[in-house]
C-alpha positions as CSV (number, residue, x, y, z in Angstrom):
1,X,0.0,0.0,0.0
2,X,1.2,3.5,-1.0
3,X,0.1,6.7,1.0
4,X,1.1,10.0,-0.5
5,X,0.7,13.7,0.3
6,X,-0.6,16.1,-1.7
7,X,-0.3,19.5,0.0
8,X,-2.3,20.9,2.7
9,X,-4.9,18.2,3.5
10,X,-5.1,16.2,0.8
11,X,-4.3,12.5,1.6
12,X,-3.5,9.4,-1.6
13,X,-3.9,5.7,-0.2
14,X,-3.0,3.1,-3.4
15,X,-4.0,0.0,-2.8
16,X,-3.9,-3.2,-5.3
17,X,-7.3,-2.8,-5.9
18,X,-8.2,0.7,-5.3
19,X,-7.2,4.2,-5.3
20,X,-8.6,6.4,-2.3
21,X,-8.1,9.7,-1.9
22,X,-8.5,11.8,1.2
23,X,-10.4,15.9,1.5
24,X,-9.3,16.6,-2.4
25,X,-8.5,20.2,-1.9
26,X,-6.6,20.2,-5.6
27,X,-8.3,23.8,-7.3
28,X,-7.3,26.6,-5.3
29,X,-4.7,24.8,-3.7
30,X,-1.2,26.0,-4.5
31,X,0.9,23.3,-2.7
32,X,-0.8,20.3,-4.5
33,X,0.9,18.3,-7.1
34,X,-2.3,17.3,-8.7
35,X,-4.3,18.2,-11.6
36,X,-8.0,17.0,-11.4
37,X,-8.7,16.4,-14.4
38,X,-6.0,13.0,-14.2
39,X,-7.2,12.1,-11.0
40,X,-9.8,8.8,-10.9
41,X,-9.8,7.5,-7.4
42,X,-12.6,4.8,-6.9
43,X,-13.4,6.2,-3.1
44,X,-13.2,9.3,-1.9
45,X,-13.4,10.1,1.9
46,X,-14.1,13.8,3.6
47,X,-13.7,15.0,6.8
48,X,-16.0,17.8,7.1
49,X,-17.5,20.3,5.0
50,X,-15.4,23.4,4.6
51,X,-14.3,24.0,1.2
52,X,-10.3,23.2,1.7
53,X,-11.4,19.6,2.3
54,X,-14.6,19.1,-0.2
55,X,-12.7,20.8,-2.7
56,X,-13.1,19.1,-5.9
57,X,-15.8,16.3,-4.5
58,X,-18.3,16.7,-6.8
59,X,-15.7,16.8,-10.2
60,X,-13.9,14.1,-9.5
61,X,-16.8,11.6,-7.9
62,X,-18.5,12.4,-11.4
63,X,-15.9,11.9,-13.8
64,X,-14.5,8.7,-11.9
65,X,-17.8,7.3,-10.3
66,X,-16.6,7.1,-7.5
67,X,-18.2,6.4,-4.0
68,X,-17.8,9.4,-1.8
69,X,-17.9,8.5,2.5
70,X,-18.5,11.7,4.4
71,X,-20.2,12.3,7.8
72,X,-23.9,12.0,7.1
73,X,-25.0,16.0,6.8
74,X,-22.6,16.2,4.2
75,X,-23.5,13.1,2.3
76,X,-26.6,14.1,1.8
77,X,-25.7,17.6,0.4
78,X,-23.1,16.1,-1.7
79,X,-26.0,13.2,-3.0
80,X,-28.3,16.4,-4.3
81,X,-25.6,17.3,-6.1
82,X,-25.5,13.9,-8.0
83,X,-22.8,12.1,-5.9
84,X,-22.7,8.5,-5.2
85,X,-22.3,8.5,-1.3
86,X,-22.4,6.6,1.8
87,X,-23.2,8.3,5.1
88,X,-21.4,7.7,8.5
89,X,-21.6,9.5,11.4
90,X,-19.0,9.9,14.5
91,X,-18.4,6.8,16.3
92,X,-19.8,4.9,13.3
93,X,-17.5,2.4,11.0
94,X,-18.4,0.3,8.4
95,X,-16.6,-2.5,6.4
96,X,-16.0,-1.3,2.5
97,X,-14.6,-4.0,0.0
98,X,-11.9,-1.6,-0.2
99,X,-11.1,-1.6,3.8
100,X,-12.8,-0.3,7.0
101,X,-14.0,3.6,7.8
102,X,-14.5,4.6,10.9
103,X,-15.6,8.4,12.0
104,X,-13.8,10.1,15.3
105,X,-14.6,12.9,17.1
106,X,-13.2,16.2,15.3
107,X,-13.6,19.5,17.5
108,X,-13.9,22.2,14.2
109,X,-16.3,23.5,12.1
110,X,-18.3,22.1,9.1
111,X,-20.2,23.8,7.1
112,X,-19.9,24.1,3.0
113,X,-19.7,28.0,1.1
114,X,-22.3,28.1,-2.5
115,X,-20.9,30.8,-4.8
116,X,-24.1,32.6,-4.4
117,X,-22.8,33.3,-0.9
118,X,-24.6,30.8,1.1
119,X,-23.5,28.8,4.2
120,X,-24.6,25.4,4.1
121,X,-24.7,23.7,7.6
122,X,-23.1,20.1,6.7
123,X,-22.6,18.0,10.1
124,X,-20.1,17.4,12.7
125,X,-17.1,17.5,11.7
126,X,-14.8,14.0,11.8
127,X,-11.3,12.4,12.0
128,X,-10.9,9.4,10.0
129,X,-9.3,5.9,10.6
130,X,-8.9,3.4,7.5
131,X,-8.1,0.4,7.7
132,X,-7.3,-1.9,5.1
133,X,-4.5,-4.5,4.7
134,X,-3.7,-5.2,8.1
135,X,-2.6,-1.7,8.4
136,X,-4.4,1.9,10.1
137,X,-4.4,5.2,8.8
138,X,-5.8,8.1,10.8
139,X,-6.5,11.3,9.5
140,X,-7.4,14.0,12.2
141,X,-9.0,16.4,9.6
142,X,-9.2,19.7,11.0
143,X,-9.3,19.4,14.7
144,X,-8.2,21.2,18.1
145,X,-6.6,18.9,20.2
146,X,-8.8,17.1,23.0
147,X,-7.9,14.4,25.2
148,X,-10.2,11.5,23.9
149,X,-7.4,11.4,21.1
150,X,-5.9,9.0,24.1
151,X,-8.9,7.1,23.4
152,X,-8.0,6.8,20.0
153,X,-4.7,5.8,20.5
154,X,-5.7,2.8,23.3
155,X,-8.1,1.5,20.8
156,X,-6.7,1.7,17.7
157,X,-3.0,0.3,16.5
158,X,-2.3,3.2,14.1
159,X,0.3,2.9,12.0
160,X,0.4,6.1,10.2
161,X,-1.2,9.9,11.5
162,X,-1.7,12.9,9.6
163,X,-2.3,15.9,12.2
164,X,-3.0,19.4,11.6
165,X,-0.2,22.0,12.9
166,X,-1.1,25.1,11.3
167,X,-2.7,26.9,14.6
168,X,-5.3,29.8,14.3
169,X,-8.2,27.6,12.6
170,X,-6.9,24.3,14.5
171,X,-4.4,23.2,16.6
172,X,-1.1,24.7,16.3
173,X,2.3,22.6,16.7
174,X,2.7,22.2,20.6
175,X,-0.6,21.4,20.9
176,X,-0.4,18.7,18.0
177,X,2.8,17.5,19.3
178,X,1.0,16.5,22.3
179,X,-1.9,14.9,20.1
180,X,1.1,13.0,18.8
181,X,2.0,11.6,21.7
182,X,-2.1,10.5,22.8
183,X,-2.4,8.9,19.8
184,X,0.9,6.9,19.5
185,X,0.8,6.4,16.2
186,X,4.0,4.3,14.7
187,X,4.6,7.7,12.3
188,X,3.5,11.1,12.4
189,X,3.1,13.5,9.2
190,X,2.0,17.1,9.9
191,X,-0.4,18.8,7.6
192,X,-3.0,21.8,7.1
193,X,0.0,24.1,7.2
194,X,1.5,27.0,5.0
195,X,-1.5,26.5,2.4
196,X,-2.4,30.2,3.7
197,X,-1.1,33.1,5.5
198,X,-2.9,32.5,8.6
199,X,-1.3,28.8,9.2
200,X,2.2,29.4,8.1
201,X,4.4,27.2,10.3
202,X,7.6,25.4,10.3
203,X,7.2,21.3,9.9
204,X,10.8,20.9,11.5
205,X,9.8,22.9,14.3
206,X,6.8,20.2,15.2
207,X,8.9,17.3,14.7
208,X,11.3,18.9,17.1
209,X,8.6,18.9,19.3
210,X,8.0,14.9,19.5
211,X,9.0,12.7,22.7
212,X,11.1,10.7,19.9
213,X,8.6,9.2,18.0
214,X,9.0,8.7,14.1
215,X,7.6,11.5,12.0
216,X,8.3,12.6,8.1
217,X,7.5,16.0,7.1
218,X,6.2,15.1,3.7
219,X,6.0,17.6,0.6
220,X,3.4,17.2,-2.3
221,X,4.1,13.7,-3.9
222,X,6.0,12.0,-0.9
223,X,5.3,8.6,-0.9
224,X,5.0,6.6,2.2
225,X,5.0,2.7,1.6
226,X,3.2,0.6,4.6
């Protein structure tokens, strides 16, 4: 199984069988490496609703039929927009032929932006953990930290963990550090960073930060193997 990074959020798992890919923030995002229109990922999965994480949903589910999971508020807005989708909500899992989904607590926002200028209420927001192979991903979406994430980490064998560090919208890289260490995952990448003024930080910095666990500060296109 591959896992790449794609710049700010945005999160690739290759399996054999299937491509998934994670809050596909690609338009508007000027750290990404990739172009939607070669993108055809069979499953897409989504944190919350804001539009740095939806993203290009809707395109991409379309042109690739793919099957888009998504807490259940934002399923639903994303199904009247002609999207194939299958609702979970936190706490929730459910076995896929492509691997397991299960929703965490987030503590953020969700909510989706129409060009018309409308705010469209889509859910709680969610962390995710995948697992397929044998092997546990969790993505923390957009979060501030909280201490259940030591629930996460007693329950769960996690192998890889992509945390937010940018500060200002979620946590910020001491408190993530410390998330780090709750969730004891076997590696750590941070993301949600430097994609916008407001969330500039330094990677290194947060890895200096860890009680000597593993971590890779990844740029867009790293490939981790698991």
């Amino acid at each position: 199984m591959k896992v790449s990074y794609h710049g700010h959020s945005v999160v690739k798992v290759v399996t054999e069988t299937h491509t998934i890919l994670i809050d596909p923030f690609i338009n508007g995002n000027e750290l990404t490496d990739l172009k939607v229109e070669n993108e055809k990922p069979d499953v897409i999965l989504l944190t919350h609703g804001h539009n740095d994480h939806v993203g290009d949903t809707v395109q991409l589910a379309k042109q690739s039929d793919a099957l888009v999971v998504a807490p259940f508020e934002l399923a639903t807005y994303l199904s009247w927009q002609g999207v194939k989708t299958h609702p979970l909500h936190i706490g929730g899992g459910y076995d896929f032929e492509f691997g397991r989904v299960k929703l965490t607590q987030a503590f953020h926002g969700s909510s989706y932006e129409t060009e018309d200028k409308q705010i469209i209420y889509t859910g709680m927001p969610a962390g995710i953990l995948f697992t397929v192979d044998g092997k546990t991903i969790y993505h923390a979406g957009d979060t501030a930290l909280f201490s259940d994430m030591k629930l996460i980490g007693m329950r769960n064998s996690i192998d890889l963990a992509f945390l937010p560090i940018g500060d200002n919208f979620t946590m910020g890289p001491e408190d993530a550090a410390l998330a780090a260490e709750f969730v004891n995952a076997k590696t750590v990448v941070p993301i949600h960073y430097n994609t916008f003024p407001p969330i500039k930080q330094d990677p290194e910095k947060f890895v200096s930060m860890l009680n000597g666990q593993e971590a890779k500060v990844m740029n867009a296109g790293d490939v981790i193997e698991l």
